[in-house]
N, C-alpha and C positions, 0 to 999 in steps of 0.2 A: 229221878235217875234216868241220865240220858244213856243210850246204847244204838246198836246197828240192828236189833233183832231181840224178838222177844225170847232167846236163851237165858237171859237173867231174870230171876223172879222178881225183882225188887219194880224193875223198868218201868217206866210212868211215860215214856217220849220215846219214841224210835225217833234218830236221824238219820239223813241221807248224804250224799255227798255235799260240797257247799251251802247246806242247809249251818244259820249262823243263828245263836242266842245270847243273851247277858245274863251273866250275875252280878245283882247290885247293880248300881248305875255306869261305875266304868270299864268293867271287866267282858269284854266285846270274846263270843269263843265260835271257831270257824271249824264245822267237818269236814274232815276228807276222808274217803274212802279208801282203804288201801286193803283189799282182800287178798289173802294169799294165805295168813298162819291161819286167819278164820275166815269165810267169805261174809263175814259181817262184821269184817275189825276197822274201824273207825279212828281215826287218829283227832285228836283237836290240838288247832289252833289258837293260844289265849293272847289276845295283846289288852294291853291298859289305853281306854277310849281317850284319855289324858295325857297320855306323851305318844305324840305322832310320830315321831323318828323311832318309836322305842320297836325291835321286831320282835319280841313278847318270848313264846318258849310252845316247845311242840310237845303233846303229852303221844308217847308215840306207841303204848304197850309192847305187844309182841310184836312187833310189824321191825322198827329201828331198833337196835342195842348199838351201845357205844362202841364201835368198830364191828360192830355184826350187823345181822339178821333173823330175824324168825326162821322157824322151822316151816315148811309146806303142808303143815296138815290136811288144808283143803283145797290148796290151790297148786300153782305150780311155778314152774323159773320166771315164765315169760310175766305170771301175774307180781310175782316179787319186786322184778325188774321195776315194771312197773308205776309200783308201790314207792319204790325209793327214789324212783325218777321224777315223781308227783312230789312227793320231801324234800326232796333236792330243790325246787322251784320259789319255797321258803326262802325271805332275806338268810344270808348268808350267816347276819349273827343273834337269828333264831336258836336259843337254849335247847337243848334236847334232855326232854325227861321221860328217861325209858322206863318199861315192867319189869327188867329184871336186873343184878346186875352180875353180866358176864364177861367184863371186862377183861381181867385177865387174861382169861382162856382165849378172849377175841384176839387181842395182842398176837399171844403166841402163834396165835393160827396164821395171822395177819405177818408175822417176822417170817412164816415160810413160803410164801407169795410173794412178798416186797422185802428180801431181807435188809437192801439197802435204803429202804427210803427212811428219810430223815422225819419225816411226818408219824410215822408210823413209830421213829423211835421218841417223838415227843408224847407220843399216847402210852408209850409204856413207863417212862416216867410219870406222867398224871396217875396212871393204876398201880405203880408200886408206893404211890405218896400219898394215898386216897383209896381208904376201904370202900366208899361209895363214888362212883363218878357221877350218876345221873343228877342234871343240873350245873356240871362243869364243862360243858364240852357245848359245841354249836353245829346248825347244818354246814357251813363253810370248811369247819373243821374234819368236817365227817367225808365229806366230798373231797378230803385232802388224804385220809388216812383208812378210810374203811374202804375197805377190796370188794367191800360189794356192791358200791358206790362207784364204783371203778371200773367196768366192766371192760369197757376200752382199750385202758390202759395197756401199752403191750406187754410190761414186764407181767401183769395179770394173765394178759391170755397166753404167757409164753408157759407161765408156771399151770394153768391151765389144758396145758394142749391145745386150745381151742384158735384157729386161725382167722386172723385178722380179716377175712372174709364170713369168716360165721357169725350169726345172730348172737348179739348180745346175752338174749337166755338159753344159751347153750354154755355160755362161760359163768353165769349163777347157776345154773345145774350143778357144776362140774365142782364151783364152789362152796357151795351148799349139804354136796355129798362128802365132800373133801373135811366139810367142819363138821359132819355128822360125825363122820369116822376119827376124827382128832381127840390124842388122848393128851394135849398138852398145857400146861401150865407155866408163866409167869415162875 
């Protein structure tokens, strides 16, 4: 049992960042570090050692959700940020398989940020057609449609408050507390 820290009894391996292992002979699996929901939360990377073009699939726990993000329990905006900007750096049609699924809810939060983008209304079809998303969605996708991904973006920091001269984890604060407090649903 691989993990970031000895929190799980089971754990047999601690990893660290870019620290890579196989299972079986093709299955190549890369860490990255992304602390923020835990500061030992670990994301892998899997590709198949056998198709070279192929860019595999990211197992991303609490760290990525499909148009979201983690909660901060032990970290904070600037580490989130971070976090998803290191995901982000993944081929574009790297699969995302998240820890939870909170799709919907992510949508709806996501329609009052970017009401008008068209990306974001492709995601809420995928989660009204699909009790499960995790495994249908990619980083490419996620960097097109998830507002946390987005930090930039001005319609984000307009719906934000936060002005096109401030730090990027000032506008996942602001987003971060905004989904805290969100009671809405698909």
């Amino acid at each position: 049992m691989y993990g970031g820290s000895h929190q799980s009894p089971e754990l047999t391996q601690i990893v660290k960042d870019k620290d890579e292992f196989s299972l079986g002979n093709n299955i190549a699996v890369k860490c990255l570090a992304t602390p923020c929901h835990t500061q030992d939360s670990i994301c892998y990377h899997v590709t198949d050692k056998t198709k070279q073009d192929d860019a595999g699939g990211v197992f991303t726990g609490d760290t990525l959700f499909i148009g979201g993000c983690g909660r901060f329990f032990e970290g904070n905006a600037e580490e989130m940020d971070a976090a998803l900007s290191y995901l982000g750096t993944l081929p574009d049609k790297t699969i995302v398989y998240n820890g939870h699924e909170y799709t919907t809810g992510n949508v709806a939060f996501a329609k009052t940020i970017e009401p008008d983008s068209p990306a974001i209304a492709k995601l809420e079809i995928l989660a009204k057609t699909n009790q499960v998303t995790t495994g249908l969605t990619t980083i490419g996708e996620e960097k097109e449609w998830n507002v946390f991904m987005r930090l930039d973006n001005p319609t984000v920091r307009k719906a934000t408050g936060v002005a096109a001269d401030e730090p990027k984890s000032k506008v996942m604060a602001a987003l971060r507390e905004g989904k805290n407090n969100f009671r809405g649903n698909l």
